[in-house]
N, C-alpha and C positions, 0 to 999 in steps of 0.2 A: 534604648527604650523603644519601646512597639509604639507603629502608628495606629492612628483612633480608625476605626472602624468604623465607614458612614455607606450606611448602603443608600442608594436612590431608592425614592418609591416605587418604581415596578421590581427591584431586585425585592424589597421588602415585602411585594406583595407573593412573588413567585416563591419566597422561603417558606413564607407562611400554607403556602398551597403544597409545598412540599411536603413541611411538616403534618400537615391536616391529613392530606388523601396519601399517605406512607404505605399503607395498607391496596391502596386500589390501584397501584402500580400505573404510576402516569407518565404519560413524556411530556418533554418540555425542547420546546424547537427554538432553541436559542440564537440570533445571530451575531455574527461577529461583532465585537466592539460590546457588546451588553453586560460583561463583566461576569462573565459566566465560572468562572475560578471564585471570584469572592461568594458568589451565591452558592453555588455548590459548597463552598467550606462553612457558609453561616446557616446552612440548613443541616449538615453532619454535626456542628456543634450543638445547635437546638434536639436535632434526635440523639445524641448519645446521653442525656440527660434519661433517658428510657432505656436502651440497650446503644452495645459496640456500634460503630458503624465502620462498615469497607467503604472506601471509594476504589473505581477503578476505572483509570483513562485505555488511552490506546497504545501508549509508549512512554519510554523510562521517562524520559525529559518531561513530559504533561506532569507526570506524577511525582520527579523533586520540585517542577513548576509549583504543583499543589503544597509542597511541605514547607517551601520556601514565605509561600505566599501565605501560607500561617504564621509560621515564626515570624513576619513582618510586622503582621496586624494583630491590634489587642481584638480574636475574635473570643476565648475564653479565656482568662489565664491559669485557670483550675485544670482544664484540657489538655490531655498529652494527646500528640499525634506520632505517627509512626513508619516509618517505606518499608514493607516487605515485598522481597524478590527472591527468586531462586539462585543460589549462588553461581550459577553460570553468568550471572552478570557484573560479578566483582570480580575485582582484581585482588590478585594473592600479593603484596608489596615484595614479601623476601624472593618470591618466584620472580619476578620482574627486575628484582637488584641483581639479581644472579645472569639472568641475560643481557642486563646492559651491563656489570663490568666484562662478563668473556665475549661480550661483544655480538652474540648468537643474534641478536634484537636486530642486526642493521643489515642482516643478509634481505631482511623481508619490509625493511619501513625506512625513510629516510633521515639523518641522526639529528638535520637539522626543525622538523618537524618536532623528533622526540623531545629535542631541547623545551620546543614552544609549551609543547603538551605539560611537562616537567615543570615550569616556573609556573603555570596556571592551576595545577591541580594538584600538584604532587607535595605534598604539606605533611611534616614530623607531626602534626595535632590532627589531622584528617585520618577516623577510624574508616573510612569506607568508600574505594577507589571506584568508579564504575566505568565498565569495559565500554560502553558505548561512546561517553566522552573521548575516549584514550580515540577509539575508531572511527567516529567525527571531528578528530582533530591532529591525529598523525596523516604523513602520506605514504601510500603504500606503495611498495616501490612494482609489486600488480594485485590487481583486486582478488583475484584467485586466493592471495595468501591472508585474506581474513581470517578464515576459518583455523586455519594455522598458526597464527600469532591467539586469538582467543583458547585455543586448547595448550597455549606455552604460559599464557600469563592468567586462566583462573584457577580460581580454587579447584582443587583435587582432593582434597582429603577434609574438604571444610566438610559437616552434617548438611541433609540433604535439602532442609531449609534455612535459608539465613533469617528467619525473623519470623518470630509466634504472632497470630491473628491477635489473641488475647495481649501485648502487649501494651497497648494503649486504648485511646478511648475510642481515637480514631485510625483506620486503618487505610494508609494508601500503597496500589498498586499497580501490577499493570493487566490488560483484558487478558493477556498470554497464561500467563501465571494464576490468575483468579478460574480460568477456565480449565488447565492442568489439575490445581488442585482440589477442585469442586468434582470437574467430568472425567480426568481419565485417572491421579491419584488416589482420590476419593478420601482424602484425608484433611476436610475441612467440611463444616456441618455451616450451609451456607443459611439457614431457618434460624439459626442462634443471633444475624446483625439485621440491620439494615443496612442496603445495598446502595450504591448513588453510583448510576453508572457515565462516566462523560464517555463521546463521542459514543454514542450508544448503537451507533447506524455501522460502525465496524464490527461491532461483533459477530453479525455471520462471516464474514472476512477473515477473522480471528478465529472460528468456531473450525471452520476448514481447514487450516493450518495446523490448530492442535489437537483435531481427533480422527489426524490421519498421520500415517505413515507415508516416509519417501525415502526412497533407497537413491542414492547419486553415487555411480563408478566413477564420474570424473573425480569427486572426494576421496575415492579409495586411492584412485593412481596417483592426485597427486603428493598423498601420505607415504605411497610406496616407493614415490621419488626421493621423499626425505629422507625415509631408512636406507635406501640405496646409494645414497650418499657419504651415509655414515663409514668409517675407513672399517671399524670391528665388525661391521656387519655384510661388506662386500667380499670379507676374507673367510666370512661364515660356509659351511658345504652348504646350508640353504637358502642361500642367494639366491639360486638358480630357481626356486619355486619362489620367490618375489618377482623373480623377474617375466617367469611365467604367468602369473598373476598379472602382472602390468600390462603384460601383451594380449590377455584376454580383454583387459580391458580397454585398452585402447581399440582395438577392433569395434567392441561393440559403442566406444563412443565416435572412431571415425564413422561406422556405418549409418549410425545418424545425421553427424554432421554435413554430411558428402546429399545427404539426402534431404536436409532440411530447407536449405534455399529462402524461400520466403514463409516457411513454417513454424520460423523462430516463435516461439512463446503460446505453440498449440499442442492441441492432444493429438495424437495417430490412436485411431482405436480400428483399424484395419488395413488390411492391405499386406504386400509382401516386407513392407521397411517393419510392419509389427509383428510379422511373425519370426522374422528376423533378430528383433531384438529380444524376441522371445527363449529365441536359442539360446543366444545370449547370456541371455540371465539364466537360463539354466544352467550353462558353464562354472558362470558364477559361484553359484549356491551350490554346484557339487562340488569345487575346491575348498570350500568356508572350510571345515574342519581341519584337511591340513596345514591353510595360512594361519587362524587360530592359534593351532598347535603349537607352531614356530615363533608365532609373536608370545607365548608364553615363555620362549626359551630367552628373550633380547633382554639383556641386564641394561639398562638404562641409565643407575644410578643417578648423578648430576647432570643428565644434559637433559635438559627442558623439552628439546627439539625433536628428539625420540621421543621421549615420553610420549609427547603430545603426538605422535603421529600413529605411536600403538592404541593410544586410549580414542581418537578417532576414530581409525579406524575400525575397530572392535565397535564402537557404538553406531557405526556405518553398517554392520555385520547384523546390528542387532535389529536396526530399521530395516533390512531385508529380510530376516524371519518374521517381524512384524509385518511387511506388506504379503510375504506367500500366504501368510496366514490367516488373513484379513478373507472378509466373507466375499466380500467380491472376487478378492483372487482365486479363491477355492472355484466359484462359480465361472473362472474362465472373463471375466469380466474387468481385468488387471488395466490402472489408467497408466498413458504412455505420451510424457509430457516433455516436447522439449525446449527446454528452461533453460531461459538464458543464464540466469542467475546461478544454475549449479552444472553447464557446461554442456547441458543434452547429452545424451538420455535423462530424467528421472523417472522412476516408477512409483505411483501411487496406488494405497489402498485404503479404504476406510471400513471403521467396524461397522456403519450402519446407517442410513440416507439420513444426511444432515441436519434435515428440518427436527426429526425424531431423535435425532442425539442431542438437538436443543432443547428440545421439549423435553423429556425427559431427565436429562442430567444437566439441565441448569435449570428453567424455568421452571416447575416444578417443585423442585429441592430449595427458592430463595424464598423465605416469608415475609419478604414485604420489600418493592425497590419501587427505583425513579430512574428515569433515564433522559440525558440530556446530550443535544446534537445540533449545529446549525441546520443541518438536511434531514429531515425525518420524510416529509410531505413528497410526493415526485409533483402535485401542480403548486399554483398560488393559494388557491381556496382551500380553504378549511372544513372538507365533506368526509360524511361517514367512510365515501369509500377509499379516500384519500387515507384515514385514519385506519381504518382498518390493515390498508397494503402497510402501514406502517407499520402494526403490532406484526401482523403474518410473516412480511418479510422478515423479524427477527425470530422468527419458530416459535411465538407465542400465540397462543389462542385469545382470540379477540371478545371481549364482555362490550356489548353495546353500553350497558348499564355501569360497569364499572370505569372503564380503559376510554383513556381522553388523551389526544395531544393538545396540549397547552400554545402556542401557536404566537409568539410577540415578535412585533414587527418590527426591520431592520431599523436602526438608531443611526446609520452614518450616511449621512448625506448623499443621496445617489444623484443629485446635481453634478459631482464632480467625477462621474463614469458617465464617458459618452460610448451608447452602444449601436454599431451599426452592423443591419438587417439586410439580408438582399430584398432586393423585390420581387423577384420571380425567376424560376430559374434558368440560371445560362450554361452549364457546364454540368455533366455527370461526375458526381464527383467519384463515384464505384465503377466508373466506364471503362475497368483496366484491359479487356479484353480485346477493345476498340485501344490498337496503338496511336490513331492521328489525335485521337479522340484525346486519350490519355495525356498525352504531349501537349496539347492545347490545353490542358487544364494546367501542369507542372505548369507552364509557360504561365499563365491566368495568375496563380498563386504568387509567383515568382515577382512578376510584374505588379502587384496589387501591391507586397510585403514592402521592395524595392520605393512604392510610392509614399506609404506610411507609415513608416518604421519612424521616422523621423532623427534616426541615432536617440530612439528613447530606449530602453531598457526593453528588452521584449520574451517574450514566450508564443511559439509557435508550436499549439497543437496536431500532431499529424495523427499517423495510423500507426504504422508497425515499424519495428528499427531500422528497415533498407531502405523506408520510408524516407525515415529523419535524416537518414544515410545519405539519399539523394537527392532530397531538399535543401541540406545542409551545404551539399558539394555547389550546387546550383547559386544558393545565393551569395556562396562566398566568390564567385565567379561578377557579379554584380556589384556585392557590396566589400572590394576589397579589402575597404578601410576599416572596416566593420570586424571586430573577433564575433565567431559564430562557433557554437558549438552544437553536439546533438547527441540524444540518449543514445547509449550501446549498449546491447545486451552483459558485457561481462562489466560495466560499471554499474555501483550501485548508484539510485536516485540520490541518497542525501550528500554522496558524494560527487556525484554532477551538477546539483544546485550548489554545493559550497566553494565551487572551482569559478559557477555564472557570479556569485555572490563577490566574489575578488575579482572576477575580471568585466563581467556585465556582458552586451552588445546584446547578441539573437542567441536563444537556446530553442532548437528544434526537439520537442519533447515528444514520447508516447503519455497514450491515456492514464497510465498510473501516477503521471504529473501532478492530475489535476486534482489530487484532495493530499492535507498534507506539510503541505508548501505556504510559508507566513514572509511574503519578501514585501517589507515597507518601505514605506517613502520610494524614492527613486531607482530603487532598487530592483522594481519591478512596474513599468508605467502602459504597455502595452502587449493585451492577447491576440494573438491572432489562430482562433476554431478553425481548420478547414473543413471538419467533419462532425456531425454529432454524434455525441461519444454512445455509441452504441455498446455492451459490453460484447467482449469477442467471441464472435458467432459459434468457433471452433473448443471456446471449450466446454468440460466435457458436461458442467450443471446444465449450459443450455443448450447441448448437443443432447444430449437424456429428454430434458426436457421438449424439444423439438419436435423431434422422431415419437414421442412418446401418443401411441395411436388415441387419438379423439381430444388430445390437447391443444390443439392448434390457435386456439383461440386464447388457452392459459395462456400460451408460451408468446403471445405477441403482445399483450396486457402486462407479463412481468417483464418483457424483455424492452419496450419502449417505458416503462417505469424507472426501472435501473436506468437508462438512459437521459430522464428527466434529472432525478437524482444528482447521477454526475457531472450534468451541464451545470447546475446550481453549484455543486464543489467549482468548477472550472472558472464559473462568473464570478465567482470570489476569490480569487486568485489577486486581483487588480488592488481593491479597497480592503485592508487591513486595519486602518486605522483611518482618526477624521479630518486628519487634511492630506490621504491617500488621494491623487487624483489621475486617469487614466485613462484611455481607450480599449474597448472591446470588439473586434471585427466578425461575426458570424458566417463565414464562406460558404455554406454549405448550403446550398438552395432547394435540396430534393423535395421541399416540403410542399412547396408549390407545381409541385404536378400534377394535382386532381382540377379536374376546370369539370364548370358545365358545360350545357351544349353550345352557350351563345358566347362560350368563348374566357368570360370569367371564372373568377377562382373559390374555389369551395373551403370555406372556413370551416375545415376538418377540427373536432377537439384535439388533434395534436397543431395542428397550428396553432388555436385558439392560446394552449398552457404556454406553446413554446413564446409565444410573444408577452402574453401577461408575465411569466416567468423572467424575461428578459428586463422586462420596466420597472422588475423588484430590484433592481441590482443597479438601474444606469438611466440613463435618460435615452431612449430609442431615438435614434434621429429622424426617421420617416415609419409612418404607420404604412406598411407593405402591404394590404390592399386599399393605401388612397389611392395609388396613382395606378392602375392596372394598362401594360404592355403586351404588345401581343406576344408571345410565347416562340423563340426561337427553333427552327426545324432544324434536324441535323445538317442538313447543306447548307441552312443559312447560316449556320454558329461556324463552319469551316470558310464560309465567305465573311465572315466577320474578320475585323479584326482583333489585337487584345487593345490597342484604344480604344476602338468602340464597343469592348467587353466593359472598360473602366467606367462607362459610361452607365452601366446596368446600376450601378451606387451610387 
């Protein structure tokens, strides 16, 4: 039997503003804990009484969250709801029996993992497996072989969507798929529902990802590995051109590698490493036709493990006629990314500057949404221009008259976040060019973390992965009792949080941490920022943006925006729920380096957000211009010590 369905009155007030202004496309800045799941499903139940309604979160899991948390609650009983995804997110069951009895399943995952996965999910009455649970809950014996296990166990031959819009009354999904089948299929007429979109602040995020192309050779070699393994196919006469094939690509991926150094997770848009890999890919792309060829001739049959390394591949073939042909590539304009996630090199292209493929092929095309985010704002306040970056940054055009963020205030007790602020600055935190400098700061951090960790549960925001790398080494030097961990470029996030989540201690993360991640109770009790999270300077939105002559003023307006933004994701990291309770440490002091002449500090509007910002979240422990010190010189911070650095907090 369903539970009764009691909304509080501000959830009852905010359905109703749903339902009313459906038409004038509003957001709605939701914070954590305000029950943002039931309000979203009891305002799609009041509008499909009129037409369909889509919902669409960020990820699979938001979106059975959503289907689950219907069927719980009596929200209509007349009401059907519905999950539509594109079949690359189930699992084929007989594809999957077939590689765990011949065993093919445990070259790549571990068998006692598979077991766990199998008693949890794997049910004779369950119509509809989904590969992400299988991949958040097996362990992979290396992360490289995701891609590889996903192309063994989905659907191949299922229709090329799993499940009709018009099915029900309600329609849940995910931003990936809403965006594919709206903007680059074109085969859903988004003017026919109404729209409800959760986390609504990812969709330029989302937007990026699916209306570009990206060609990855580490993908291709490591397919070309699997066929070359195969015993029918090494005794093939064309071996020899797989194997040729593997050795192009390996070149053009060592030539990256050997050169990336601390360039992990940036574009190259010149220089000799890009013209290079320019070669490169033209190697590439003049072999396509005869590896093609060949992989037409490999009989497959029953082994899964081929299959999937042909069908790969070939779709890896097809992403690289999509990026040469992309308008940017034509223009000589080809981005050159290297990503840790697909092994460096990737090459991207896209059909047409972002903002304009939003506009156009999704905003535009929807008749009427709402969209809901705990982050929409980059300050506290609730001003036009605040609202406005809001609508803009999602590629909508802004109606003063129509377009409102809705703006309700945190519900969980920020008594129980203590957050501490520097008070002025001691340490550059960007001084890497300065080695004493540099080292004094590692040192600084090292010795700060060592003092307040307390053996509580921790997250340690850095920079870049050699970052985490040597922070990581450092404090395990300290804290040897202590399990520390730290992001790596070739592990995924949810699977480095799910490794923190069973073992705890310090996880030294990158900025992609911090929005995301739901670790309660004890689970998660202390943050320690060393840096505010700026987005990375190198890539290529805000490298366009930068260089782009008479913007300069655009570009430091969006670019310390985004940066507000994601400090709010970060600060909620700590309080998930209401008797969440924890510390937040802010290290990064560059903000206090404008002073007047007589010596004090100048309450710049970015200090000003960055501290109301902070007091949304937590209880400040000192207001950082009560107590004003005099500002350390570089000789005096090298005559310091790190005791009497400790002493700056």
């Amino acid at each position: 039997m369903k539970k009764e369905l009691i909304l509080r009155d501000k959830q009852e007030e905010i359905v109703e503003q749903v339902v009313l202004n459906i038409e004038n496309e509003r957001l709605y800045e939701a914070p954590t804990a305000f029950g943002k799941t039931h309000t979203i499903l009891a305002a799609a139940t009041r509008l499909s009484n009129t037409k369909k309604v889509i919902i669409s979160t960020i990820s699979n899991k938001l979106a059975k969250d959503m289907i689950n948390t219907f069927n719980e609650y009596n929200f209509d009983s007349k009401k059907t709801i519905a999950l539509v995804l594109g079949k690359s997110n189930y699992i084929d069951k007989e594809r999957l029996l077939v590689l765990e009895e011949n065993k093919e399943l445990f070259e790549f995952i571990y068998e006692d993992s598979y077991d766990i996965w199998k008693s949890e999910y794997f049910k004779k009455d369950v119509k509809e497996l989904f590969i992400d649970d299988f991949i958040n809950t097996v362990d992979l014996l290396d992360q490289q072989y995701e891609k590889t296990i996903v192309g063994m166990i989905a659907y191949s031959t299922k229709q090329e969507f799993m499940g009709d819009f018009e099915s029900a009354d309600i329609i849940v999904t995910n931003h990936f798929y809403f965006l594919y089948r709206v903007g680059m299929a074109k085969s859903l007429e988004p003017e026919e529902y109404y729209v409800l979109f959760d986390e609504v602040h990812e969709i330029p995020n989302v937007a990026e990802a699916t209306f570009q192309s990206t060609f990855s050779p580490f993908q291709i070699k490591n397919m070309l590995n699997v066929l070359l393994k195969d015993e029918n196919l090494i005794k093939n006469k064309n071996a020899n051109v797989l194997k040729q094939a593997r050795g192009t690509l390996t070149e053009m991926i060592n030539a990256s590698v050997g050169a990336a150094k601390n360039n992990i997770g940036e574009y190259i848009c010149s220089g000799m490493l890009y013209a290079n890999l320019l070669e490169h890919l033209d190697a590439v792309s003049n072999n396509k036709k005869k590896l093609l060829d060949i992989l037409d001739t490999i009989k497959y049959e029953d082994n899964l493990k081929v299959e999937a390394a042909v069908q790969s591949t070939r779709k890896e073939y097809r992403e690289l006629a999509s990026v040469l042909n992309a308008k940017n590539a034509k223009s000589g304009e080809l981005s050159i990314y290297l990503s840790p996630s697909k092994g460096y090199p990737s090459f991207k292209a896209t059909m047409s500057e972002l903002s304009a493929k939003l506009h156009f092929d999704l905003w535009e095309k929807l008749g009427a949404f709402a969209g809901f985010s705990a982050t929409l704002l980059p300050g506290s306040e609730k001003v036009e221009k605040n609202i406005r970056y809001a609508y803009t940054r999602l590629g909508k055009n802004f109606d003063k008259t129509l377009h409102k963020v809705v703006k309700i205030d945190r519900v969980l007790p920020k008594e129980n976040v203590n957050i501490v602020m520097p008070k002025f600055e001691f340490i550059d935190a960007e001084n890497k060019e300065n080695e004493e400098a540099h080292t004094q700061w590692l040192e600084f951090v090292i010795s700060f973390i060592k003092l307040h960790h307390n053996n509580l549960n921790t997250i340690v925001f850095a920079g870049g992965y050699q970052e985490c790398h040597t922070l990581a080494n450092k404090l395990s030097e300290v804290l040897s009792d202590t399990h520390i961990d730290y992001a790596k470029p070739s592990n995924s996030a949810s699977q480095t949080i799910k490794e923190f989540e069973k073992r705890g201690g310090i996880l030294v993360a990158t900025r992609n941490y911090m929005t995301g991640i739901s670790l309660k109770g004890k689970l998660l009790e202390n943050v320690f920022l060393l840096k505010w999270p700026y987005p990375v300077f190198t890539s290529k939105r805000w490298l366009d943006l930068r260089y782009k002559k008479g913007e300069e003023k655009i570009f430091w307006y969006l670019y310390t925006n985004e940066m507000l933004l994601t400090l709010r994701q970060a600060l909620g990291r700590v309080q998930r729920d209401f008797e969440d309770k924890g510390n937040i440490y802010l290290l990064d002091s560059r903000i206090f380096d404008r002073k007047k002449n007589d010596g004090s500090y100048k309450i710049t509007s970015l200090v000003k957000s960055l501290f109301e910002i902070s007091e949304d979240y937590g209880v400040v422990e000192h207001n950082p211009f009560a107590k004003k010190k005099k500002t350390l010189n570089a000789k005096e911070k090298n005559d310091k010590g790190i005791d009497d650095l400790m002493d700056m907090f």
